[in-house]
N, C-alpha and C positions, 0 to 999 in steps of 0.2 A: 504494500500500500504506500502511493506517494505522500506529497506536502498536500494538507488538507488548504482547497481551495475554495472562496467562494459560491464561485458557478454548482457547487458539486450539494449544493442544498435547495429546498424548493424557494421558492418567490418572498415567503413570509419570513423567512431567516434570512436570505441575504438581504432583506429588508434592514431586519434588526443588524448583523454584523457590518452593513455598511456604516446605522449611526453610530454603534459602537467603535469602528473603525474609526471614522472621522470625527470622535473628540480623544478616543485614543491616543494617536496622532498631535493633535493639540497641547493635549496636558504636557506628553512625554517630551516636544519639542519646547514647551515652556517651561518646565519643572524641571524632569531628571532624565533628558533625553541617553543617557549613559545606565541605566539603572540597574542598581542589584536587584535580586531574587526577591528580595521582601517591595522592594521600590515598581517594581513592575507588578507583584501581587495586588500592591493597592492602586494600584494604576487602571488595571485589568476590572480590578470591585467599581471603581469610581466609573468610567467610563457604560462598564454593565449597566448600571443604575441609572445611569443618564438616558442610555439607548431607552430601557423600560419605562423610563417618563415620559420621554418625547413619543415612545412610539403604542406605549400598552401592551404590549408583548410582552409574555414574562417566557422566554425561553429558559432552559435547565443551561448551566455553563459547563461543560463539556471538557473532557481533554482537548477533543480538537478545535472545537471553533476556538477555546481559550489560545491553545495555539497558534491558528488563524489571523488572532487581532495580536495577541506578544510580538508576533513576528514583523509588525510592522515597523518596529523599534531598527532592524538592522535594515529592513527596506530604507529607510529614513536617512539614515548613515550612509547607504550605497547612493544613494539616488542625490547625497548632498556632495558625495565627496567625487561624484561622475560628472557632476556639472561645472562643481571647481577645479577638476584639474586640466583643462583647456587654457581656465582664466588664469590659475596658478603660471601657466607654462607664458601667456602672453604677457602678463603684467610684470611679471620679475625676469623678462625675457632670457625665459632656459631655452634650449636650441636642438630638436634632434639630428643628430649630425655623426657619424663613425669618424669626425676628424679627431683626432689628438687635441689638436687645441682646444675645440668644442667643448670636448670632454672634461678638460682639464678644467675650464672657463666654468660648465657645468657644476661641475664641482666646490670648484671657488664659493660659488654664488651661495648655492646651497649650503656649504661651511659657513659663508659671512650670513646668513638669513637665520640660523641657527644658531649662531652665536651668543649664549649665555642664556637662562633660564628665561629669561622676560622678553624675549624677539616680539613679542606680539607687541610691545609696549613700547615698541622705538617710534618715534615719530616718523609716519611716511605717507605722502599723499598717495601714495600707490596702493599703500596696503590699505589705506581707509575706503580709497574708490572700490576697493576687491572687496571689501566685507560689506558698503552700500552695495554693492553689483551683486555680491551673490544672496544677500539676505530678498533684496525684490525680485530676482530670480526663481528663488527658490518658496519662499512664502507669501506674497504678494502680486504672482505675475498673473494671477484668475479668479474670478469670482470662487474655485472651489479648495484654493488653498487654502490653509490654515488662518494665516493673518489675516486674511479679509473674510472667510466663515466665523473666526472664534477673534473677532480683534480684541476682546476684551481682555486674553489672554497674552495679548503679542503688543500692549501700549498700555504702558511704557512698554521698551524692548526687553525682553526677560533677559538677565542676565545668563542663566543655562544656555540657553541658544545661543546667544553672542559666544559662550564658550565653545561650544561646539562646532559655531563656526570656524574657528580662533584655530582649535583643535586639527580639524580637519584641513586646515591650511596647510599646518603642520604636518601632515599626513601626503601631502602633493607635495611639499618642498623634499617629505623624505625619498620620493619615488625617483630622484634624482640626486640621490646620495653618491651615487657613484661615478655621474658624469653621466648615464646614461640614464635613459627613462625606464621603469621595472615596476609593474603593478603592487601597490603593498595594499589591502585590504583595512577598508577604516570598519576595526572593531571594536569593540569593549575589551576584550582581554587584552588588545596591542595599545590599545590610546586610552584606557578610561583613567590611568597614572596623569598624563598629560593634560586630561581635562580636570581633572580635581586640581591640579596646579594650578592651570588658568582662572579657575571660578576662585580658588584662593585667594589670589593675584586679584582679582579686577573687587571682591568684597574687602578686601583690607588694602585696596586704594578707593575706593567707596568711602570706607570708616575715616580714614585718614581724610578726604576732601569733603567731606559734609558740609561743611559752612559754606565751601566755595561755588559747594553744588556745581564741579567736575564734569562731573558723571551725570 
């Protein structure tokens, strides 16, 4: 038996698992888009609850469809870190090229972009246009994303999200560690270290500017 899909239940449940899906989705992008086992549990209850309000459906929650909507969690990650790494490659202009220099240049870049814990925090008009570009990209480009379905969720901009944007930048600069370009997979077990550092990073320079209201 494959990945339990949608399509594979009648009309009245992919009813409910689509509204479940689509606040799913929402919270996890604005809350704990990285989440543990306890973090997606109540993510999973929250969202269930919602769907049966909105919809009156009281389905049973199931291994699979539970399944079904958890798995949107890495959908989310792939589908963020597939559209930024185009923009990664054009905006920090990495280069695919078998030349030696290329490579080496590659390299460089990617060295100097990584350089010391806080890279996300250097001042750079490039890298703010990449994290405006892909945030309306990716949450804002249709009436059926997130931020424009759930704006309540996404304004102010949640800080989780900005991390994981932050995150998965990080994630396309590594795909070029070596001068050459090489698919690294934006997961939880490989980046969720890097995303707790960032959300660290940006709430304790939050605390620290409060007066100046920074942030």
């Amino acid at each position: 038996k494959g990945r339990p899909c949608a399509k594979d239940y009648d009309d009245v449940t992919q009813e409910f698992v689509t509204a479940t899906v689509a606040k799913y989705r929402a919270w996890l992008c604005a809350q704990s888009p990285m989440p543990d086992h306890g973090q997606e549990t109540a993510l999973l209850a929250a969202s269930w609850a919602k769907a049966h309000q909105l919809t009156g459906m009281n389905l049973g929650r199931t291994p699979d469809l539970s399944k079904l909507i958890t798995s949107c969690g890495s959908q989310v990650r792939s589908e963020l870190k597939t559209k930024l790494c185009p923009l990664v490659e054009v905006v920090f202009s990495f280069h695919s090229s078998q030349s030696k220099s290329a490579i080496k240049k590659n390299w460089m870049l990617a060295e100097a972009l990584k350089e010391g814990t806080n890279f996300a925090f250097k001042v750079s008009f490039l890298k703010a246009l990449l994290i405006q570009k892909i945030i309306n990209t990716m949450w804002f480009a249709n009436k059926h994303d997130e931020g424009i379905m759930f704006l309540e969720h996404f304004k102010p901009f949640p800080y989780p999200t900005l991390t994981l944007v932050l995150a998965a930048i990080e994630c396309c600069i590594d795909e070029w560690a070596t001068g050459k370009w090489g698919d690294i997979s934006f997961t939880t077990q490989e980046y969720c270290s890097v995303y707790e550092a960032y959300l660290k990073c940006l709430e304790d320079f939050d605390n620290a500017t409060k007066e100046v209201h920074v942030l």
